[in-house]
N, C-alpha and C positions, 0 to 999 in steps of 0.2 A: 336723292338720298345720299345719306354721307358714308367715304367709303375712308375706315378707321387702317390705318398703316403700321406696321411695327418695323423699325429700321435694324437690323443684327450689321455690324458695320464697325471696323478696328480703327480706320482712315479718317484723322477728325476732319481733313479737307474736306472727305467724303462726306461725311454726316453732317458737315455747314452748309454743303453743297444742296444736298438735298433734301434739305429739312428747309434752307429758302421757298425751294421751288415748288415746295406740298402747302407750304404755307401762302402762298397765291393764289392758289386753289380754293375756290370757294365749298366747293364739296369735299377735302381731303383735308383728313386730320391727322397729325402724326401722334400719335398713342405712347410711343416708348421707344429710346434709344440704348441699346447696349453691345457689346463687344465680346461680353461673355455667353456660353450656353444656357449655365445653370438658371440664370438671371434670364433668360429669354421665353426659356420655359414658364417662369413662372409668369414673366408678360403673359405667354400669352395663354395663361390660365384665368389670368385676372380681365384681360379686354376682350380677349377674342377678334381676333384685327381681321378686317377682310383679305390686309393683302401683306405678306411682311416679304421685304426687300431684304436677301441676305446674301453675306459674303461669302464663299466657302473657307476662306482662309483666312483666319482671324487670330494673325498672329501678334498682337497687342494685347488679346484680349484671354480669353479661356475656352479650350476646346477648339471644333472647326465645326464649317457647315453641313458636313454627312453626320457628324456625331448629331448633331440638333435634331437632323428630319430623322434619324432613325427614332428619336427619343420622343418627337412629337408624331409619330405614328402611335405611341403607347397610350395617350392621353385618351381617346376616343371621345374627341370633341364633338357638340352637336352642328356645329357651322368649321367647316374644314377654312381654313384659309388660300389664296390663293399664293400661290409662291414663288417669288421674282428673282431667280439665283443671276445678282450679278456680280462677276468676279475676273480677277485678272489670270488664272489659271486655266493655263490653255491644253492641259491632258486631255483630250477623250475620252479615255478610261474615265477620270475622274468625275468628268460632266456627265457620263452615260450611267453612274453611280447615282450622281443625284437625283436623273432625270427615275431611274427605276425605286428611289425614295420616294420618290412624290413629288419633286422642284415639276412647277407645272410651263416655266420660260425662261431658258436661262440668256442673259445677255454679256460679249463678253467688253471689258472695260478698255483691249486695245481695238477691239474694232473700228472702222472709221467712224464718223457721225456720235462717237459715244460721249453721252455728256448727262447728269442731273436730269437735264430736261427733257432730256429724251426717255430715261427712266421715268419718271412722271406720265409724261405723255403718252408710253405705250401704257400706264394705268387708267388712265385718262381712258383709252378707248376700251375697256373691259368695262366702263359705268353701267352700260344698258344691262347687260348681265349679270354682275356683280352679285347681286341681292335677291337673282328668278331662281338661281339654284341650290336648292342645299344637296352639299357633297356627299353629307353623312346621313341618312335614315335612320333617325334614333331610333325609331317604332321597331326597325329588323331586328331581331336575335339571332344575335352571331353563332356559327354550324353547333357551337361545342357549348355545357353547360358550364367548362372553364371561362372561355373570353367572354361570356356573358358575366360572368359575377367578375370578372378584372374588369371590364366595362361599369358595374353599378362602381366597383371601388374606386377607379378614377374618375367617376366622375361625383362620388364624393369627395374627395380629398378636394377637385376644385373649387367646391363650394364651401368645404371647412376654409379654405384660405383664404375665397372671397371675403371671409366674416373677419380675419387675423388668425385663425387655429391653425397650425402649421405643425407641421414634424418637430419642432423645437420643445414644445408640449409634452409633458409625458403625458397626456391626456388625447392627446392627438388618435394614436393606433386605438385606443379603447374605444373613442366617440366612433370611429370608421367602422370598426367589427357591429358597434352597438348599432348603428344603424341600417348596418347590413341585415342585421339578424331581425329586425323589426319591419324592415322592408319585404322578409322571404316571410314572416309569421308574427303578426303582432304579439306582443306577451310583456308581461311588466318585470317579472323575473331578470333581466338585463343583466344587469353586475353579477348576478348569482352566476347566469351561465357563462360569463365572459373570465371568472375567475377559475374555474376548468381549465380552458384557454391557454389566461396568462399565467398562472399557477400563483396568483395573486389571492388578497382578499376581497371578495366582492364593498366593503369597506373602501378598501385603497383603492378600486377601482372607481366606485363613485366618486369620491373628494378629487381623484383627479381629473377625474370629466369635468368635474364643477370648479375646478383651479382653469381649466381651458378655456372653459367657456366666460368665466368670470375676466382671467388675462384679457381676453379679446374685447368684450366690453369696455377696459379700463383705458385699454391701450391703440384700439384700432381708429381710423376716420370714425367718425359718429354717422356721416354723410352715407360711408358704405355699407355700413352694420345698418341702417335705415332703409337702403336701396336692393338687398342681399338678403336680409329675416326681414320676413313681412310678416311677422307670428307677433298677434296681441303679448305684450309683454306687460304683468303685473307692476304699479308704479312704483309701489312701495319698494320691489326686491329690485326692480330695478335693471335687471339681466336674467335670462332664461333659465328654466329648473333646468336637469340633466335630460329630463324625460320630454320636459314639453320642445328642447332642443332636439333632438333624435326624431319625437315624432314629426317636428318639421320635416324634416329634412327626409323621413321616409315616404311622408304626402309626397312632398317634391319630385321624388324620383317614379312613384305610381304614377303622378300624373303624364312625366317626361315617357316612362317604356312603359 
């Protein structure tokens, strides 16, 4: 089975280095390279890597590596990744940060023996397991009725982005409440109670859902909006109502918790 990589990495020696050596690999794919946080995040919103190889010190780039894993703790992914911190910073403190973030092996970059391949290689011997365990139980409902609904929220926002609907949107926050609310109680009422809310017109609330959804269609892969809504979509209109978008995405989430 193939195991999907995401590189976080400032050092472009770095990232020639080891993007060779994954690329040899008959089973490893490397998914996405970046330097920044913000941008990593939304990697790995969009792939879901098995394993991402990060730097903690990513000074070329934006942010560092404790800002990242504290931020992809927020996400409440259904497949946790595995996480490879390797870096030239030899604090303890530092490293005993990451490791109580989540970094699941950290490697450091002046130790003897350190090379690309070696990196690889120790992923290389995680294959057999890789893929037996999932980290996260999406089924469990988290203690409190708060992280349970920041749970359904990120993990719509993921799949709003999967499709191109993103925070850039002003339709973005309206599609996320709307499908929240139709997820705890169906009801077609939507823009009515969502302009309460936003102290909006249930009017300006619709058109903007349907400027989001419509943007996304126009402008996203065809490939992903294909692979992402798997909702019969009318030929004629061509892109999703407001309603028949929302109720995807609230099936989605019943079926997932």
């Amino acid at each position: 089975m193939e195991i999907t990589i995401l590189l976080i990495e400032d050092d472009a020696t770095e990232c020639e280095a080891l993007s060779r050596c994954i690329e040899k690999q008959a089973n490893m794919k490397l998914v996405g390279i970046t330097n920044n946080v913000t941008e990593a995040i939304e990697l790995v919103r969009f792939h879901l890597p098995d394993v991402i190889i990060l730097d903690l010190e990513l000074h070329q780039g934006g942010g560092n590596g404790l800002e990242f894993l504290a931020q992809l703790q927020s996400l409440y992914l259904t497949h946790e990744p595995y996480i490879l911190v390797s870096t030239q910073n030899s604090s303890q403190l530092t490293l005993e940060a990451a490791r109580l973030l989540g970094a699941d092996m950290i490697i450091t970059k002046y130790e003897i023996g350190y090379s690309a391949n070696y990196v690889v290689k120790t992923i290389s011997l995680l294959e057999n397991v890789m893929h037996k365990t999932t980290l996260t139980d999406s089924s469990k409902v988290p203690e409190s009725p708060a992280e349970y609904e920041q749970k359904l929220r990120a993990r719509i926002q993921r799949e709003l982005s999967l499709v191109g609907v993103n925070d850039k949107h002003k339709g973005y926050k309206y599609l996320t409440e709307a499908i929240l609310l139709v997820y705890n109680n169906p009801q077609p009422n939507v823009s009515t109670l969502l302009s309460s809310q936003f102290k909006a017109t249930p009017t300006s609330i619709e058109r903007a859902m349907q400027n989001a959804i419509n943007r996304a269609w126009n402008t996203a892969n065809p490939e992903d909006l294909q692979s992402h809504y798997t909702a019969v979509i009318n030929s004629e209109r061509g892109v999703p109502t407001v309603m028949e978008f929302i109720h995807f995405y609230a099936r989605l989430l019943k079926t997932e918790f």
